[in-house]
C-alpha positions as CSV (number, residue, x, y, z in Angstrom):
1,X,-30.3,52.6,16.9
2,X,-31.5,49.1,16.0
3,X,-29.1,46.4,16.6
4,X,-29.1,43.6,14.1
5,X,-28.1,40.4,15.4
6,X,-28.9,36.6,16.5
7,X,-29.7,36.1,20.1
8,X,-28.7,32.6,21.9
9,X,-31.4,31.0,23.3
10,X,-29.7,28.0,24.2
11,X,-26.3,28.1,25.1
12,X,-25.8,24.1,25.7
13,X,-27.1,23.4,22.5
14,X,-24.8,26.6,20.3
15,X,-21.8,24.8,21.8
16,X,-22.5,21.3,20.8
17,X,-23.1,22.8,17.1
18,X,-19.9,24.6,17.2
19,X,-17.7,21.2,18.5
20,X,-19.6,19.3,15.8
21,X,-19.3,21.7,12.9
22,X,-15.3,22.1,14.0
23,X,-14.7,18.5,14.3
24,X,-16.5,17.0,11.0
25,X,-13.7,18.9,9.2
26,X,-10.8,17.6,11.2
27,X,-12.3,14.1,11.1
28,X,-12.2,14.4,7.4
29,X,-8.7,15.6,7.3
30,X,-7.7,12.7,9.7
31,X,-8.9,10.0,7.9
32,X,-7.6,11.5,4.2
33,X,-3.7,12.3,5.8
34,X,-3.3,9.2,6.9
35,X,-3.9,7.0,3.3
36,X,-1.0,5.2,2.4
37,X,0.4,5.1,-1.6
38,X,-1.4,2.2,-3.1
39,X,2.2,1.4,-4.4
40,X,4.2,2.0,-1.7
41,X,5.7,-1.6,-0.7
42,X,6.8,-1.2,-4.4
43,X,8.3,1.8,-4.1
44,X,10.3,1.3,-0.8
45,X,11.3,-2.3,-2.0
46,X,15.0,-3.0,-2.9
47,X,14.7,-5.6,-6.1
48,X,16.9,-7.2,-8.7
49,X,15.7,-7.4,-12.9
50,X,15.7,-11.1,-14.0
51,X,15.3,-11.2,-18.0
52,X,13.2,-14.6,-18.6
53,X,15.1,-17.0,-20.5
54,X,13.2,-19.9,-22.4
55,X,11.9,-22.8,-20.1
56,X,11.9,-20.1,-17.0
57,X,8.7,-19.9,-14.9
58,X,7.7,-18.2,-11.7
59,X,8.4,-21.0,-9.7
60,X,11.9,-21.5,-10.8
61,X,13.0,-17.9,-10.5
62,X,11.5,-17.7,-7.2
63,X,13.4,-20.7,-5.9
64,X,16.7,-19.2,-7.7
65,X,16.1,-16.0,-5.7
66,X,14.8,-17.0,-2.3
67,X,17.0,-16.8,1.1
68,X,16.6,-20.9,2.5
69,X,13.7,-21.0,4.9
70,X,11.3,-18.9,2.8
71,X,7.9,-20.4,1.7
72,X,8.4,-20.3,-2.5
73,X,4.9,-20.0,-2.7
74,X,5.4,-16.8,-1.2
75,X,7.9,-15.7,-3.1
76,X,6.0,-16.6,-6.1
77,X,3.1,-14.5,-4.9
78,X,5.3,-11.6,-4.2
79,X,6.8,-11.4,-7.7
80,X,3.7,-12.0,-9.3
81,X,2.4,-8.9,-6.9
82,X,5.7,-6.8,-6.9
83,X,5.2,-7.3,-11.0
84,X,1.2,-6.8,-11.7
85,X,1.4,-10.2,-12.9
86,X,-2.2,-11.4,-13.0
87,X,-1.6,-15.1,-13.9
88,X,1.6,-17.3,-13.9
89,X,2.7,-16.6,-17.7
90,X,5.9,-15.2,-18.5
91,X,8.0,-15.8,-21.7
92,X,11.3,-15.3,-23.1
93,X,12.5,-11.3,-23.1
94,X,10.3,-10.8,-20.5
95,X,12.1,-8.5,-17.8
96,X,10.6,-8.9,-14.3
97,X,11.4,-7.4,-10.9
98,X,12.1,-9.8,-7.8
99,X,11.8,-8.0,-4.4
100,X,15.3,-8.8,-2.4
101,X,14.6,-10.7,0.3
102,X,17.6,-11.8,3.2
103,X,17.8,-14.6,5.1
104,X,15.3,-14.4,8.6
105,X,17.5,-14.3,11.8
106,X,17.5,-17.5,13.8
């Protein structure tokens, strides 16, 4: 009877194929569980809806919704973030979301 079959000529080298062709995969998986939602600060945010009454900008409403001690610039950039606001325009109707924010701890 003929045995068909592969015969391993070099046991070091068979081993090191096997770890690599079993690790590439779990790599892979690794890197692809662990990718966060793009919009997850969004999503996990607690926020309030302002409706934009005429003469309101960005600025304003920040400083109207800010804890004291918090940068308005920040704020500003978090609304216009939090919103997918690409520039500084808003206008009268407009309905946008301000993330809650408290007061730091001293």
């Amino acid at each position: 009877m003929n045995r068909l079959g592969y015969k391993i000529t070099n046991k070091r080298r068979f081993y090191t194929f096997l770890i690599i062709l079993l690790t590439i995969p779990l790599i892979i998986i690794a890197i692809f569980s662990n990718q966060k939602r793009v919009y997850s600060s969004t999503y996990d945010s607690l926020y309030k809806e302002v409706l934009v009454k005429e003469g309101d900008t960005l600025w304003k409403i920040a400083i109207e919704n800010m804890p004291s001690n918090y940068d308005v610039r920040k704020m500003v950039y978090e609304i216009k973030e939090f919103n997918q606001i690409i520039d500084s325009n808003i206008y009268p109707g407009d309905v946008i979301k301000v993330p809650i924010k408290y007061a730091p701890d001293k």
